[in-house]
N, C-alpha and C positions, 0 to 999 in steps of 0.2 A: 714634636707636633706634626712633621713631616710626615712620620710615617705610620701615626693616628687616622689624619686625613687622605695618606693612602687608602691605610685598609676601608676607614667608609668608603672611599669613590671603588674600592674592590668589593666589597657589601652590596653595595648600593645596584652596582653593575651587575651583578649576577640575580640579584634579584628582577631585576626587569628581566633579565635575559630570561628566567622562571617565569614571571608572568606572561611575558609575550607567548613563549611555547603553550602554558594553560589556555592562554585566549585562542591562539592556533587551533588546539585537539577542539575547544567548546565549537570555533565557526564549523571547521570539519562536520562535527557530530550534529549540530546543527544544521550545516548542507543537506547530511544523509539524512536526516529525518523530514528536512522539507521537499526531498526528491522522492523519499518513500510514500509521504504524504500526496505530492501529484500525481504518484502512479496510482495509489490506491482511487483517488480523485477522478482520473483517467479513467479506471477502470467500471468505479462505480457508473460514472454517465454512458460506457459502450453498453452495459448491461440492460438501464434503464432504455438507452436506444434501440437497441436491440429485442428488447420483450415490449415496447409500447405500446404494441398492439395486440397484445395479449388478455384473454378474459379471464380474469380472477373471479372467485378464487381458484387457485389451481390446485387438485388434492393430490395428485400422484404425478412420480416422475413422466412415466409416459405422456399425461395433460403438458407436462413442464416442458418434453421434447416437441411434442406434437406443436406448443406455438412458440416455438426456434422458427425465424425465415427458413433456415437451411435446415432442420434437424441436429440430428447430430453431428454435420457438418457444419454449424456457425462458427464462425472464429471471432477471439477478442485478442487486441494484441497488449500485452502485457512487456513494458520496459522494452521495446521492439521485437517480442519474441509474441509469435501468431498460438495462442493456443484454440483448440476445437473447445467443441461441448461435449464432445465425448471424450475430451481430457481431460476435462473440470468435472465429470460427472461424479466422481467419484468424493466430491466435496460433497455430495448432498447424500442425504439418507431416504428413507422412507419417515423416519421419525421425524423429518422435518416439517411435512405434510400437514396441515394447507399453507399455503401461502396465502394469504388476503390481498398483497399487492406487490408491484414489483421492487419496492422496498425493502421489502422481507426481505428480495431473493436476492438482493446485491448488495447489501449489508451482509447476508451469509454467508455468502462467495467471497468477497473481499476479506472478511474476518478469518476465513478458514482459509484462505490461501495464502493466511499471514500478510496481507498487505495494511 
């Protein structure tokens, strides 16, 4: 009977010791996605701040730089890292054209820059 009741308390033990690790990797996976999620969050509102004052629709990228504050020197900083508009530029097309509001354009931007 001894060593019945061993092996369960040995069963038994190693099983939680399993669980626990699976609940471990789930918070993990769960952190990164809710850290991904505020950066994309982040992002989306510097975009919105940053084009508020913009006249839509906007039909072409030139319209899109021309009402940047800065041109194509505005920055948004992304996970602490500063990027311009003329480094994001290349997330947008011609095909994207118009935009009706600045909606459009920071839902684009965040979806294509994988956030």
């Amino acid at each position: 009977m001894q060593i019945k009741d061993t092996i369960i308390r040995e069963i038994n033990k190693r099983l939680l010791k399993r669980e626990i690790r699976v609940q471990n990797k789930k918070m993990v996976q769960q952190k990164k996605e809710e850290e991904k999620m505020n950066v994309r969050e982040e992002v989306y509102e510097q975009i919105i701040e940053i084009l508020k004052d913009a006249r839509f629709p906007i039909n072409s990228l030139e319209e899109l730089i021309a009402a940047l504050p800065e041109g194509l020197d505005t920055t948004c900083i992304i996970g602490g890292t500063e990027v311009t508009a003329a480094e994001a530029r290349s997330l947008i097309t011609e095909k994207d054209f118009p935009f009706k509001d600045v909606k459009d354009i920071a839902n684009l931007l965040v979806e294509r820059a994988g956030l």
